[in-house]
C-alpha positions in Angstrom: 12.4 -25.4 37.7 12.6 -26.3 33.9 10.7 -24.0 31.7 7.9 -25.7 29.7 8.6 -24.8 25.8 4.7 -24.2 25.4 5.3 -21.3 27.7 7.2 -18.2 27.2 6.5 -16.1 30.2 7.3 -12.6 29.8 6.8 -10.1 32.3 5.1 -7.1 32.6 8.1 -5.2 32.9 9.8 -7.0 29.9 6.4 -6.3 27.3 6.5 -3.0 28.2 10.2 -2.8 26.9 9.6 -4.7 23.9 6.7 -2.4 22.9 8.4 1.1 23.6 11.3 -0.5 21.6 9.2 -1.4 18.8 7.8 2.3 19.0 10.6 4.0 18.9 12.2 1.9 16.1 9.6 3.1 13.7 9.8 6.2 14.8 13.2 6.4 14.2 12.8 4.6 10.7 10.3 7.3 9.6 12.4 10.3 11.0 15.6 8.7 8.3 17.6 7.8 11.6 19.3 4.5 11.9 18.3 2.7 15.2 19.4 3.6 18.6 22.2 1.2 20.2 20.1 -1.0 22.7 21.6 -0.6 26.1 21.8 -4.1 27.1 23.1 -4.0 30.3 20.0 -4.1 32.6 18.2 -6.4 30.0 17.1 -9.8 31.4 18.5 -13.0 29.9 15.2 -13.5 28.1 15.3 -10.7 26.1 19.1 -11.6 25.5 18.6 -15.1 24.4 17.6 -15.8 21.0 13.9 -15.8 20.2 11.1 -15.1 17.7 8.4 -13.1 16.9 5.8 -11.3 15.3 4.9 -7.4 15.2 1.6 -6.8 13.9 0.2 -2.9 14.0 -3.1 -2.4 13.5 -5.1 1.6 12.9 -8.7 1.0 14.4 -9.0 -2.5 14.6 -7.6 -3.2 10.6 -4.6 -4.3 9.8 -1.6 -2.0 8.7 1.2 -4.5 9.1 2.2 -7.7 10.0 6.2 -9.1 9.9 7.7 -11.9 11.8 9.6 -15.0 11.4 9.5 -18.5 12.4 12.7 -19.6 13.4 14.9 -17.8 16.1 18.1 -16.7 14.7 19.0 -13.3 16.5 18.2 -12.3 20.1 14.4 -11.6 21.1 15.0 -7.7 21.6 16.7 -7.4 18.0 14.0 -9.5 16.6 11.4 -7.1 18.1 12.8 -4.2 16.3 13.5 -5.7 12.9 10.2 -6.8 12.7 8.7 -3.6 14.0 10.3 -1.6 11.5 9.4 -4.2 8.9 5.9 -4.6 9.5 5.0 -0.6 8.9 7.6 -0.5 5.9 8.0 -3.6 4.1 4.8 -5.4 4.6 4.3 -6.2 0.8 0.4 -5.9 1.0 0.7 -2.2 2.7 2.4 0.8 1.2 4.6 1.7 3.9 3.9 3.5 6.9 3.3 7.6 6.6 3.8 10.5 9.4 0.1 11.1 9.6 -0.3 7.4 10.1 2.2 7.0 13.1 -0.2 8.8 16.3 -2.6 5.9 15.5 -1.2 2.8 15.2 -1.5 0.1 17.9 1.2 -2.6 18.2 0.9 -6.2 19.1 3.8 -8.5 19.3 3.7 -12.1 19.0 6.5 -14.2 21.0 6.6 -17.3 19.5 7.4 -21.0 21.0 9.3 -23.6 18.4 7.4 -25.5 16.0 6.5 -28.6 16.1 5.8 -31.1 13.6 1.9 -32.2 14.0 1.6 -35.9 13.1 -1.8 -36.7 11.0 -2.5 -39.8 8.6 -4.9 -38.5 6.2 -5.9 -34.7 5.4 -9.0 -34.9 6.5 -8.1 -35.5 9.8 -6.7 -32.2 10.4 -10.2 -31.2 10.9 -10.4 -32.8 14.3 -6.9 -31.8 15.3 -5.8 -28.5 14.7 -6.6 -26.3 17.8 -7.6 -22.8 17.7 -4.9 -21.5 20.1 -2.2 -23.4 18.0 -0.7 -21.0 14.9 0.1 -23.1 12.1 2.3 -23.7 9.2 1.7 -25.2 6.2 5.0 -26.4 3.9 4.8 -27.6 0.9 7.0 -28.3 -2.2 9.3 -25.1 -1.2 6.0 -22.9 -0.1 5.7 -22.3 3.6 2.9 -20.4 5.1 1.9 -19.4 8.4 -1.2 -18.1 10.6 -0.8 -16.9 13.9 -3.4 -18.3 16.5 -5.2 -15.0 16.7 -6.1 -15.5 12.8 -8.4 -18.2 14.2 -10.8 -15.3 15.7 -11.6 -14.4 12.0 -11.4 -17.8 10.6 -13.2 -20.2 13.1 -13.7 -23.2 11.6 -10.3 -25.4 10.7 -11.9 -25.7 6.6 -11.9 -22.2 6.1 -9.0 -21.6 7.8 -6.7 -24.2 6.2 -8.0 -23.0 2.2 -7.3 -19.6 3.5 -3.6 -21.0 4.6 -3.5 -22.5 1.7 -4.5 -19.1 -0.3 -1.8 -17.5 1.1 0.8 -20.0 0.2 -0.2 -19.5 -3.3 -1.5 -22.9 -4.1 -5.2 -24.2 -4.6 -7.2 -23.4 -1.5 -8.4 -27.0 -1.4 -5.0 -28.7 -1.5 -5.0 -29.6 2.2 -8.3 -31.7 1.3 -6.0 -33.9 -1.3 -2.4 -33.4 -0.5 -0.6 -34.4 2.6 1.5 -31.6 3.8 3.7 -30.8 6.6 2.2 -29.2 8.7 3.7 -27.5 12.1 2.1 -25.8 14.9 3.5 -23.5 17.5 1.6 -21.6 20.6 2.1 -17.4 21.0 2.0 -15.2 24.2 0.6 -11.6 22.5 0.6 -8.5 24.3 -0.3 -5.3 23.0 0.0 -1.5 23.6 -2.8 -0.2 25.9 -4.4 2.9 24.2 
């Protein structure tokens, strides 16, 4: 059976690796020690092949740190633990990630599927098309930006999303309004420690 793209499909077993892995990698990073070889020769050929993600940690509910990419270049379990280690030290918006901090952070990770291009004639009617369980990317004149789908829970309606999208591209939050743009969307499967 062909796997459908808009589907990722990891199992139980395999999140549970992923987030002990991200875990430990910050661990590690805060302790000064370089990262553990990963043993790869039980790991299934999903966490093998190449793939993409997100880490985002979060202390009570807020945000702490959020790192990812968009396109796959490395395998899905290396990708995991760069962006772990990234997200509590080199999130730009965060100082990085203290001792104290480490008993109480919580850590989602966000697979990603590939983008696609969303095909729209005139700004307005991205309104009417962009879905809340789609992230999207915004590109424009060398600027990319992204939100992930679960930005949508904070930002509800597709205006205020897109001139916050916009925001965080660094251009005027109303550009989407008067600008065509490329715009791309991609789908997520999240899974998050339990604690």
């Amino acid at each position: 059976m062909k796997e459908n793209p808009d589907q990722i499909t990891i199992t139980e077993e395999e999140r549970l690796f992923l987030l002990n892995l991200a875990r430990e990698s910050i661990e590690e990073a805060l302790n000064g020690r370089e990262h553990s070889p990963i043993d790869r020769s039980n790991l299934s050929d999903r966490l093998k092949k190449l793939g993409v993600c997100f880490v985002t940690l979060t202390i009570n509910g807020e945000l702490r740190g959020c790192v990812g990419a968009l396109e796959a270049y490395q395998p899905l379990v290396d990708d995991v633990q760069e962006h772990a280690v990234a997200a509590a030290f080199n999130d730009f918006r965060f100082p990085p990630l203290t001792a104290s901090e480490f008993p109480d952070i919580s850590i989602e990770i966000s697979c990603l599927t590939p983008p696609e291009v969303l095909e729209y004639e005139h700004p307005g009617d991205l309104l009417n098309i962009l879905k809340p369980d789609n992230g999207v990317i915004l590109k424009y004149q060398g600027r990319r930006a992204t939100f992930l789908p679960q930005v949508w829970e904070n930002l509800p309606e597709a205006e205020e999303f897109l001139c916050h999208l916009c925001q965080k591209m660094g251009v005027d939050p109303y550009l989407w309004r008067y600008r065509k743009m490329l715009v791309q969307i991609y789908r997520v499967e999240k899974f998050h420690e339990e604690r």
